[in-house]
C-alpha positions as a Markdown table, in Angstrom:
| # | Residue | x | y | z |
|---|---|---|---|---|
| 1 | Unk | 106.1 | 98.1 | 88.0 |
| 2 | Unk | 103.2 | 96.6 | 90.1 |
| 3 | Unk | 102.6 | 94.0 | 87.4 |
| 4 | Unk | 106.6 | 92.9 | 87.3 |
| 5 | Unk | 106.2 | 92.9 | 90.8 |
| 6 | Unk | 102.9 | 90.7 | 90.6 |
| 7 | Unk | 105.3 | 88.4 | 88.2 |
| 8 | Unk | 107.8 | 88.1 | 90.4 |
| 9 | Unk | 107.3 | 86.5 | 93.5 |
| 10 | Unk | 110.4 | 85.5 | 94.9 |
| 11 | Unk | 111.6 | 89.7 | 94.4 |
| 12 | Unk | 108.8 | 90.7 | 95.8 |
| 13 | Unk | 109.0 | 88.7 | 98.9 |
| 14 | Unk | 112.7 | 89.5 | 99.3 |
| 15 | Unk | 111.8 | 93.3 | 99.2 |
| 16 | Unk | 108.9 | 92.7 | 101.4 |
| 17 | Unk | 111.1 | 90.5 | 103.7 |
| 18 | Unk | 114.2 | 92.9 | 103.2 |
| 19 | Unk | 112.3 | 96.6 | 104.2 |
| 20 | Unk | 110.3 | 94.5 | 107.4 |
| 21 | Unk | 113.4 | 93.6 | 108.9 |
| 22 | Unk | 115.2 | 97.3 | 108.4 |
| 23 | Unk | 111.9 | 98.6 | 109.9 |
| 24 | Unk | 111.6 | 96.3 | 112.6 |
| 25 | Unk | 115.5 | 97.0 | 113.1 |
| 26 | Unk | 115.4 | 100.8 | 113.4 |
| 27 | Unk | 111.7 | 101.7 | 114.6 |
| 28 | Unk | 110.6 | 98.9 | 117.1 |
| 29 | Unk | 114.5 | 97.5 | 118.8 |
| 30 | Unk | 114.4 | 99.2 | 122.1 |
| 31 | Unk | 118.3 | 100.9 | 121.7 |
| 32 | Unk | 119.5 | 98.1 | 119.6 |
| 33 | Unk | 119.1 | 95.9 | 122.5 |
| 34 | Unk | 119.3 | 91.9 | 120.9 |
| 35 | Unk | 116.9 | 89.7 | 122.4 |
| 36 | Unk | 117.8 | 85.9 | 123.4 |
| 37 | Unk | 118.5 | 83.6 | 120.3 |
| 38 | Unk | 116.0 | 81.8 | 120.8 |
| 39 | Unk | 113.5 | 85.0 | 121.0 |
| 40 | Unk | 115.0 | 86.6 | 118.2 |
| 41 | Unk | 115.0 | 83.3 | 116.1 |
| 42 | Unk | 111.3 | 83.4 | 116.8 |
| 43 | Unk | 111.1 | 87.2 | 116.0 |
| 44 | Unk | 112.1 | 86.3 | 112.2 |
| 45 | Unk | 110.4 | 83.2 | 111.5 |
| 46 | Unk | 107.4 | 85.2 | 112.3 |
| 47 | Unk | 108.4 | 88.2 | 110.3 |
| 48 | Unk | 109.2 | 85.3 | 107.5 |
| 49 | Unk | 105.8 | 84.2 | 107.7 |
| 50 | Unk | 104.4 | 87.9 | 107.8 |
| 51 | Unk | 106.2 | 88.6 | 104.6 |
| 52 | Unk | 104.6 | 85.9 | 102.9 |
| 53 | Unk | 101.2 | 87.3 | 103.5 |
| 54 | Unk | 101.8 | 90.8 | 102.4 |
| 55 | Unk | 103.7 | 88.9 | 99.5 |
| 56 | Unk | 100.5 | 87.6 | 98.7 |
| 57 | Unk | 98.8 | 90.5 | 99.0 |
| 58 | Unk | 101.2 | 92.0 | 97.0 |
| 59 | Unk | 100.3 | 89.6 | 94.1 |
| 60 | Unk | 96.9 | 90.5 | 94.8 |
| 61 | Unk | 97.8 | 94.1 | 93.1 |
| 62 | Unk | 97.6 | 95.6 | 96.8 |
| 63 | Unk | 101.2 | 97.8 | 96.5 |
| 64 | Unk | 102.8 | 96.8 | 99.4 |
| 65 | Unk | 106.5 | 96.7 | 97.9 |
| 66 | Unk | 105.9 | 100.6 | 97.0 |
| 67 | Unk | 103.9 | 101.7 | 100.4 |
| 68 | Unk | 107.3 | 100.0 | 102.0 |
| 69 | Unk | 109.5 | 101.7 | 100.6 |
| 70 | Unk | 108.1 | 104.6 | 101.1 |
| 71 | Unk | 108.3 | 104.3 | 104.6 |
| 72 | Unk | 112.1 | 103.2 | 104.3 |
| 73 | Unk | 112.7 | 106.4 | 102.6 |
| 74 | Unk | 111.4 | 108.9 | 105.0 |
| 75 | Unk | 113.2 | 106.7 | 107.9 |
| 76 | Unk | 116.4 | 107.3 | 105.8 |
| 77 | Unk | 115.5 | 111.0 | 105.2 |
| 78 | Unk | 114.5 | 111.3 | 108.8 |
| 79 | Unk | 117.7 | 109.7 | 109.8 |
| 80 | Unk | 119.6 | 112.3 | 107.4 |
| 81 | Unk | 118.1 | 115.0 | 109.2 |
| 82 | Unk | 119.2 | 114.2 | 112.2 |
| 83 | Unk | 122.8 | 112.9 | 111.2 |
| 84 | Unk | 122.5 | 117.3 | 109.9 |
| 85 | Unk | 121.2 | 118.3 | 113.0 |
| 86 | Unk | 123.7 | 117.3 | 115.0 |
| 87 | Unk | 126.7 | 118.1 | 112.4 |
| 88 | Unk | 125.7 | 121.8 | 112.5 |
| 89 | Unk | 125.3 | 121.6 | 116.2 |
| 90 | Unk | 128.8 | 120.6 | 116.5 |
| 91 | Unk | 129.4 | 123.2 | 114.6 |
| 92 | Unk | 128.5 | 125.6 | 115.8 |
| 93 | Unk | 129.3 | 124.6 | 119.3 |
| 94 | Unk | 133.1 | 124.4 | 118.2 |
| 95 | Unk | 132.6 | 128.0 | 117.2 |
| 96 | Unk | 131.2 | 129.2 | 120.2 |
| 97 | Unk | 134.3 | 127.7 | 121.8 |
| 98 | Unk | 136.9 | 129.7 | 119.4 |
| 99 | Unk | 135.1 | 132.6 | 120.3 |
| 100 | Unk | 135.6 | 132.3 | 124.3 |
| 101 | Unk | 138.9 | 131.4 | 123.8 |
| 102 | Unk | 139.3 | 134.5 | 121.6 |
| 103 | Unk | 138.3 | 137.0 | 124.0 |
| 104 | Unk | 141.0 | 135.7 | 127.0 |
């Protein structure tokens, strides 16, 4: 896969590209606050031009594609959890409700 990968340099800077803005997105947005266009235009030319160098890297045989998503998967799993969390929560706080109501 790193080889394809190494091959393939348009893919592997649209990964590369693709997982930086979904991490920048979910881990470093202060409450999904936008910024100014012209601020956030700015944000992603420089995360454009970020991309390129770890693209480069990439085709260097450094596995940045893989150690990406990586990270996107625990943030997904970590995201699941929580999404679990607060689905039992609910749960069980609806129950706890039936219950009070029960003993009128």
């Amino acid at each position: 896969m790193q080889q394809w990968l190494s091959d393939h340099h348009a893919v592997s800077y649209l990964l590369i590209l693709g997982f930086t803005i979904y991490i920048f997105n979910k881990v470093f947005r202060a409450n999904n606050q936008k910024l100014p266009i012209l601020k956030e235009v700015l944000v992603y030319i420089l995360m454009a031009i970020g991309s390129f160098v770890l693209m480069i890297l990439q085709v260097d045989k450094l596995p940045i594609v893989q150690c990406m998503g990586i990270a996107v998967l625990m943030m997904l799993m970590l995201r699941g959890r929580q999404l679990y969390d607060k689905w039992k929560n609910n749960r069980a706080g609806s129950g706890a409700v039936k219950e009070a109501d029960s003993g009128k």
